[in-house]
C-alpha positions as CSV (number, residue, x, y, z in Angstrom):
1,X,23.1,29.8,-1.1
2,X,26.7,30.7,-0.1
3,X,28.6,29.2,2.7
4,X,28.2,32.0,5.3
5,X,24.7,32.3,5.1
6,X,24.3,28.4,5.1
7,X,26.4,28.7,8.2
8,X,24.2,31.7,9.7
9,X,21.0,29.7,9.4
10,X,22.6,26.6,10.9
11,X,23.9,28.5,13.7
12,X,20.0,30.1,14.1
13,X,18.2,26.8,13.8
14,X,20.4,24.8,16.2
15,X,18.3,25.6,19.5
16,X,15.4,24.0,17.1
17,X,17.2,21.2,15.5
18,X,20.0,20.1,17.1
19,X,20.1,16.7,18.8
20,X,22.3,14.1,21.3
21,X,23.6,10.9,20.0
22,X,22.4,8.5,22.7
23,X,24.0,4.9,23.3
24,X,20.7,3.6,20.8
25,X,21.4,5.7,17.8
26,X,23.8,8.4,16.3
27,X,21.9,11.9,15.7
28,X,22.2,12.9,12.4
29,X,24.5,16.4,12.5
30,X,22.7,19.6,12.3
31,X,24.6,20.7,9.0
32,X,22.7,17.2,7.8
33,X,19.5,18.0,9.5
34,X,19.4,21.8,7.8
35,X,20.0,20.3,4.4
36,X,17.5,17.8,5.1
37,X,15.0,20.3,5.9
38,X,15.9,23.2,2.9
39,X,15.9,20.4,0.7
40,X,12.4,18.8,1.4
41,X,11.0,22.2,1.9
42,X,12.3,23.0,-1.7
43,X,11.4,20.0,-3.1
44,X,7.8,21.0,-4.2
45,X,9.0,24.3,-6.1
46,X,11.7,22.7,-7.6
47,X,9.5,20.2,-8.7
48,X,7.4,22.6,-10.3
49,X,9.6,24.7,-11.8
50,X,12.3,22.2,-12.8
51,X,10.3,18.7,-14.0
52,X,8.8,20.5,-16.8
53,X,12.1,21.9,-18.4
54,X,13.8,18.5,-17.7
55,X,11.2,16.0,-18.4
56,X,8.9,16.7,-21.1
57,X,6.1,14.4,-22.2
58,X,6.6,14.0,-26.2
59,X,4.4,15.8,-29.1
60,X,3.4,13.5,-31.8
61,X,6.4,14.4,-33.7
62,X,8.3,13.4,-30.8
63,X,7.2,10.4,-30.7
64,X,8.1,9.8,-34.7
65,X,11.3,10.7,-34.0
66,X,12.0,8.5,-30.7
67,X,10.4,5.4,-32.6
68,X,12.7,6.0,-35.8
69,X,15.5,6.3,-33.4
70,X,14.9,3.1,-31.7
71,X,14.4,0.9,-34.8
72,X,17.6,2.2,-36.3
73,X,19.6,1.9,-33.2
74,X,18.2,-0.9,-31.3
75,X,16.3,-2.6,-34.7
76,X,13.1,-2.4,-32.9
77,X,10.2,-0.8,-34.7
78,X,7.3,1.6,-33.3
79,X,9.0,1.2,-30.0
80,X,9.3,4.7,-27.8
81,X,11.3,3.6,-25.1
82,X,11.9,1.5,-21.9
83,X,10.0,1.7,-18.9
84,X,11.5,0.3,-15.3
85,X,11.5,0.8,-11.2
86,X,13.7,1.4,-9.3
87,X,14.1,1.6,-5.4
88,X,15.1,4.9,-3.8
89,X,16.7,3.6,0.2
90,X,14.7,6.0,2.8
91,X,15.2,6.1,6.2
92,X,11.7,4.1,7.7
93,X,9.4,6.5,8.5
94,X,7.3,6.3,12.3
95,X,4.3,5.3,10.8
96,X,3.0,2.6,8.1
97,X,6.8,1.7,7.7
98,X,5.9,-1.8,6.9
99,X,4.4,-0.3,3.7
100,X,8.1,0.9,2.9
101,X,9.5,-2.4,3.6
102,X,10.6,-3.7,0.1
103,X,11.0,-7.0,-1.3
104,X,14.7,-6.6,-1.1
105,X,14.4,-6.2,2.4
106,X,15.0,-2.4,3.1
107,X,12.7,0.9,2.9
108,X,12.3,2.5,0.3
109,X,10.0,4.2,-2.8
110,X,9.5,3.8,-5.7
111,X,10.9,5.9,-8.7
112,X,9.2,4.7,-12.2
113,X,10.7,5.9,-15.2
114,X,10.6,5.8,-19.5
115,X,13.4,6.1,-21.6
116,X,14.0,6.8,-25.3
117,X,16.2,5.5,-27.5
118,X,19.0,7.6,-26.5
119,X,18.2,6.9,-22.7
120,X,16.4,10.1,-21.8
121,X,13.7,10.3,-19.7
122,X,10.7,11.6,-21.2
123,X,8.5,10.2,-18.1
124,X,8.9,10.0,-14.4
125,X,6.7,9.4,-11.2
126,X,7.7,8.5,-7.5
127,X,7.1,8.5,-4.4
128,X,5.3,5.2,-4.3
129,X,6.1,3.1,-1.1
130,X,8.3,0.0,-1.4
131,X,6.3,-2.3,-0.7
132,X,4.1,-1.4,-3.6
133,X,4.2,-4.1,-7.0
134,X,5.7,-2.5,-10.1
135,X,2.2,-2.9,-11.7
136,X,-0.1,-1.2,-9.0
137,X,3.1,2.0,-9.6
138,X,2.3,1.4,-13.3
139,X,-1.7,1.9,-12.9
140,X,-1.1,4.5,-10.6
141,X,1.3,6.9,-12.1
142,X,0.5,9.8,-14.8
143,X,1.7,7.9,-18.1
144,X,-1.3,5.3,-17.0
145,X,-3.9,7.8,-17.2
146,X,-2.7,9.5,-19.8
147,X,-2.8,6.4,-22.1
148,X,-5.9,4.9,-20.6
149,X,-7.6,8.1,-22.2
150,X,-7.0,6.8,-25.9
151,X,-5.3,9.8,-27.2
152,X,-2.2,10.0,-25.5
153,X,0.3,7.9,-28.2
154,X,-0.5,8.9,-31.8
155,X,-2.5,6.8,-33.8
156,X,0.6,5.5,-36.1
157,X,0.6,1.9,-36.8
158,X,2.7,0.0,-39.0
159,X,2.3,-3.7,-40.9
160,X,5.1,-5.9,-38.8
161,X,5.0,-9.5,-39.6
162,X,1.6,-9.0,-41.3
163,X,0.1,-7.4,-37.9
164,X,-1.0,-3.8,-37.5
165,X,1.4,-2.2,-34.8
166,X,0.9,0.4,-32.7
167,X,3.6,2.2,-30.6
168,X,4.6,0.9,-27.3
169,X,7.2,0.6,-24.6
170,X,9.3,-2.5,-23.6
């Protein structure tokens, strides 16, 4: 979106969006408020037209590769990657904000993600509240049902240390 036209619908929403500080709180700008509002409104198409060229669940020779990479980087075999949380700082919302209360002590959600080797995602799922436990994100999210089904890793396993191994993630 250029400049001008960015400016044209600021200038179009402001009766709608515009507001006063008061002495309790500092409004957020209506240049803010616009962005705010494009991007969420956005955020849905880009999800679906972006996540799936950016972040792309592995083939099983995906998966060959990642763990090959891993063991001759990191010297840790039939691993495909690392899986973490992190916390994403969000204004509290009006209602069930206690949920987004974190054990940090802010509000947030909850951004899961798995790595490869190399540090590229090749899983990603958010939007969980803050106050939720990294394991309840875990059971929740996509990569949990699609490995609960039984057919989402390849069935490669490899004799470490005299037991049968299996991919997994650290």
């Amino acid at each position: 979106m250029s400049e001008e036209t960015y400016t044209y619908l600021c200038n179009k929403l402001r009766p709608a969006m515009e507001r006063q500080d008061t002495t309790f709180r500092v409004c957020i700008p209506l240049k803010k408020r616009v962005a705010i509002a494009l991007w969420s409104s956005l955020l849905p198409a880009q999800k679906a037209l972006l996540v799936p060229e950016l972040i792309r669940s592995p083939d099983r020779q995906k998966f060959a590769e990642m763990a090959a990479y891993t063991e001759n980087r990191w010297g840790l075999p039939q691993c495909e990657g690392d899986i973490d949380g992190s916390h994403i700082p969000i204004l509290a919302p009006q209602e069930y904000h206690y949920d987004y209360f974190n054990r940090k002590g802010w509000h947030s959600i909850i951004l899961q993600g798995v790595v490869d080797g190399k540090g590229h995602f090749w899983n990603v799922f958010a939007g969980m509240s803050g106050s939720m436990h990294d394991a309840r994100v875990l059971r929740l999210s996509s990569l949990w049902e699609l490995a609960s089904r039984g057919n989402y890793f390849p069935p490669c396993t490899r004799n470490i240390g005299g037991v049968n191994a299996g991919y997994y993630i650290l």
